[in-house]
C-alpha positions as CSV (number, residue, x, y, z in Angstrom):
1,X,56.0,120.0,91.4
2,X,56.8,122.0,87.9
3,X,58.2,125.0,87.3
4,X,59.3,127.2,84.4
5,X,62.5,129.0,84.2
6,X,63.1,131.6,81.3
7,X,66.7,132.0,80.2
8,X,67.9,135.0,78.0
9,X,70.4,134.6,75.5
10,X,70.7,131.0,75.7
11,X,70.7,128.4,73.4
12,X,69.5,125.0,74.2
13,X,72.4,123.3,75.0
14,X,73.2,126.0,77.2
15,X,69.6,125.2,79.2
16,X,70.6,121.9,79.0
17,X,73.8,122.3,81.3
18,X,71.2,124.8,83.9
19,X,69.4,121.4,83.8
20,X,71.9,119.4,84.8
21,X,73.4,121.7,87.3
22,X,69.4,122.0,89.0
23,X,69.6,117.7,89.4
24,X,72.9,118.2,91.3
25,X,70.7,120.2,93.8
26,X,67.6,117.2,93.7
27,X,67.6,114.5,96.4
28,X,68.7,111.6,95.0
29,X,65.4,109.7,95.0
30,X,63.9,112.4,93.6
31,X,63.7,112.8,89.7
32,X,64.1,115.6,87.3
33,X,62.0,115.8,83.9
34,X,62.7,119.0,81.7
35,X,61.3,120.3,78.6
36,X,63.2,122.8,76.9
37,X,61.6,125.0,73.9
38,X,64.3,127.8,72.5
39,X,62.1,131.2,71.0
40,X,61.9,131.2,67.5
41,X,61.4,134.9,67.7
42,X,58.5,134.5,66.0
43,X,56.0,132.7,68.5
44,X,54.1,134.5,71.5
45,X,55.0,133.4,75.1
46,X,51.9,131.5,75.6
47,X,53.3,129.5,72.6
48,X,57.1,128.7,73.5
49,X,55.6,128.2,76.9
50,X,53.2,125.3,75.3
51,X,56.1,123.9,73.5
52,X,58.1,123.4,76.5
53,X,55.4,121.9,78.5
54,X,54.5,119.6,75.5
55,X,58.2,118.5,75.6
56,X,58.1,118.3,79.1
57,X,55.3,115.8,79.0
58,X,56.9,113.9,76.5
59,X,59.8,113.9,78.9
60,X,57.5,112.2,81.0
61,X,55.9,109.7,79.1
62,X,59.1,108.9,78.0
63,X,60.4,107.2,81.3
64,X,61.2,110.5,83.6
65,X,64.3,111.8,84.5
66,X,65.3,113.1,81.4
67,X,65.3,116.0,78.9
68,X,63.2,116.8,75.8
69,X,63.9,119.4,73.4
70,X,60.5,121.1,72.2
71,X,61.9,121.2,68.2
72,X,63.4,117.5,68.5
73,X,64.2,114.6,70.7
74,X,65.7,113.6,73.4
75,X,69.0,115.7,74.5
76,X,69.9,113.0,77.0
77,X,69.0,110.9,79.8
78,X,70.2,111.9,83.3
């Protein structure tokens, strides 16, 4: 399944550690890919939202279970 969450006022790291703490809740043979895109204050919502489902792909593709920034690479593996 794949679902968005929108933070406010939170910077990527900080969506990093919601990340982490959402695996905690996962099944253990269950894995977690996340794409995180942080608004540029610039972009529409349709764009952040493609940018964090590009880096969530790329999450993917990448060997699951695992993190993506949208700007950069990998934050880190789980």
């Amino acid at each position: 399944e794949e679902f968005a969450v929108l933070l406010t006022a939170t910077d990527a790291v900080q969506a990093q550690e919601v990340i982490e703490t959402l695996r905690e809740c996962v099944p253990l043979e269950e894995t977690v890919s996340a794409g995180i895109a942080q608004w540029d204050n610039a972009e529409s919502s349709a764009e952040l939202f493609a940018r964090a489902d590009a880096a969530l792909y790329r999450a993917k593709r990448s060997g699951r279970d695992r993190t993506v920034l949208a700007a950069g690479g990998e934050l880190t593996p789980a």
